[in-house]
C-alpha positions in Angstrom: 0.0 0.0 0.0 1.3 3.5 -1.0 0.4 6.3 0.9 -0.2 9.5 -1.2 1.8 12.5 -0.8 -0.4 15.3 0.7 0.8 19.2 -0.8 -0.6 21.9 0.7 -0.5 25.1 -2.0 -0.8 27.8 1.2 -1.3 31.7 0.2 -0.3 34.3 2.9 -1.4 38.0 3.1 -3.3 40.8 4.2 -5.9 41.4 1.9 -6.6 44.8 3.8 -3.2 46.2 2.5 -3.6 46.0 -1.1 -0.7 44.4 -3.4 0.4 42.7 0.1 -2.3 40.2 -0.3 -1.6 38.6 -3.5 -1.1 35.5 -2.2 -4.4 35.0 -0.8 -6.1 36.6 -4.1 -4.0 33.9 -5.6 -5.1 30.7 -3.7 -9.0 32.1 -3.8 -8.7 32.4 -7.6 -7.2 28.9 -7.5 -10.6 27.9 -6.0 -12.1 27.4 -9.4 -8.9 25.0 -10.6 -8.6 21.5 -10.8 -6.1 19.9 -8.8 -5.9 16.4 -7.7 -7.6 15.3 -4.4 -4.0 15.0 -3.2 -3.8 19.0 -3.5 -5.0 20.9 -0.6 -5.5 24.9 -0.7 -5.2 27.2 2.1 -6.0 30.7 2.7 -3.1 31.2 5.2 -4.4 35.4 6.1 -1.4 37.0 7.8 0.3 34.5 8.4 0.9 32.8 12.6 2.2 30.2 14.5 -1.1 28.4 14.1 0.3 27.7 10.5 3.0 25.8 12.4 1.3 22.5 12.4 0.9 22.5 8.5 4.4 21.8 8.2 4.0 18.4 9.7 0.8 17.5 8.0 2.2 18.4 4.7 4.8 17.7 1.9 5.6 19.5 -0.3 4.0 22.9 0.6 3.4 25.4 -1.8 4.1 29.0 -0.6 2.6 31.9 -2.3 3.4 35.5 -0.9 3.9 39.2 -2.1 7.7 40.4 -1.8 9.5 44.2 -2.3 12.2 43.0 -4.1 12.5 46.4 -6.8 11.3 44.3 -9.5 8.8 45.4 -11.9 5.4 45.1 -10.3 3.7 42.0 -10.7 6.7 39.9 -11.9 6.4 36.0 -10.6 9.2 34.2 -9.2 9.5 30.8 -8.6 12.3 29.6 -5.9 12.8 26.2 -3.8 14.1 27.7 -0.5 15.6 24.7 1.3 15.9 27.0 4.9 14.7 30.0 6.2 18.0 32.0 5.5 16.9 30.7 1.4 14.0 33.4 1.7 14.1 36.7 0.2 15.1 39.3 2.9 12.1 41.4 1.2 9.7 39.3 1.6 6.6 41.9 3.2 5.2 41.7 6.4 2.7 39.7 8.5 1.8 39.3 11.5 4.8 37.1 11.9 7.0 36.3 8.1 7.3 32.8 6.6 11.2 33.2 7.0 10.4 33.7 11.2 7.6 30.6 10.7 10.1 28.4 9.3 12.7 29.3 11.6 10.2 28.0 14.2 9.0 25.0 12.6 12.9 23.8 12.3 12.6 23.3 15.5 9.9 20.5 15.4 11.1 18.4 12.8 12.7 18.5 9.4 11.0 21.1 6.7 8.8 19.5 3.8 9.9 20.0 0.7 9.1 24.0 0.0 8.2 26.0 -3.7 7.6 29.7 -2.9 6.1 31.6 -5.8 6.4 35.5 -5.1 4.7 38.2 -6.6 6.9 41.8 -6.7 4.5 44.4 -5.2 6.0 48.3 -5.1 4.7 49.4 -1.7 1.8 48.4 1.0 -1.3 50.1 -0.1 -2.9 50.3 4.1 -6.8 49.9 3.5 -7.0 48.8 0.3 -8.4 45.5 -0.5 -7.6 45.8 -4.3 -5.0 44.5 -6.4 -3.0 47.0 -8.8 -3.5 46.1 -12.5 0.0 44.4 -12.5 -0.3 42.4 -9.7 -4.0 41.1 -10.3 -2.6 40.7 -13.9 -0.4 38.2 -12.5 -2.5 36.0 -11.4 -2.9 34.0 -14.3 1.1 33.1 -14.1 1.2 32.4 -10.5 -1.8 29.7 -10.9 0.0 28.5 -14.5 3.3 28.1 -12.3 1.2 26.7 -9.3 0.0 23.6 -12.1 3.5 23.2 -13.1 4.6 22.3 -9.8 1.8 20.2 -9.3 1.7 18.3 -12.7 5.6 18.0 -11.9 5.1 16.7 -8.4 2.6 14.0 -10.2 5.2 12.4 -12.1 7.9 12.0 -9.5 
């Protein structure tokens, strides 16, 4: 008996602060997508140690996240981060950052496998709950690079 691998694709921001949230615009537009039973998809808000736990449950985990990086709004990047000190030092804000949230799940066990897909974002626009034209106009390449991981993960 095999015992299917579980991936979690998990999208993290604060949908009150504009560009910021991409990540959870991402995974809610993802909603509509076929993935296999396999794939689960999280709206992970702002981030928290009660995120902790999913780095246990699941592997590989699928990261989505806005960053500052002074890259043309809206560009996607794809990047397999293999320890916290792998994450962009720009990654923006939350309530605590995945960098500080894998630092902390290190010490419970060994990391899953990790893909982080970020979206450049320019600034934080505070109460804003839209996405600027290039970053909503990303969406379609974060989901097509989302499938890719997924269809890749499928064949291993």
């Amino acid at each position: 008996m095999t015992i299917e691998r579980q991936t979690l694709i998990l999208g993290v921001g604060n949908v009150l602060m504009g560009d910021e949230g991409v990540g959870v615009h991402a995974v809610n537009a993802m909603q509509e997508e076929r993935f296999p039973r396999t794939v689960t998809l999280l709206d992970g808000g702002t981030g928290g140690f009660h995120l902790l736990s999913l780095f246990q449950e699941y592997d590989p985990i699928v990261l989505i996240d806005a960053t500052m990086d002074e890259r043309e709004a809206g560009t996607v990047t794809l990047t397999e981060p293999r320890f916290a000190s792998d994450f962009p030092r720009t990654l923006s804000a939350h309530d605590i950052g995945l960098r500080d949230l894998l630092e902390s799940a290190t010490l419970i066990g060994p990391l899953p496998k990790l893909y982080l897909i970020t979206v450049s974002i320019p600034s934080i626009q505070p109460m804003s709950m839209d996405l600027s034209a290039p970053v909503r106009n990303s969406l379609p390449e974060v989901i097509r690079t989302a499938h890719t991981i997924i269809n890749r993960l499928m064949t291993m």
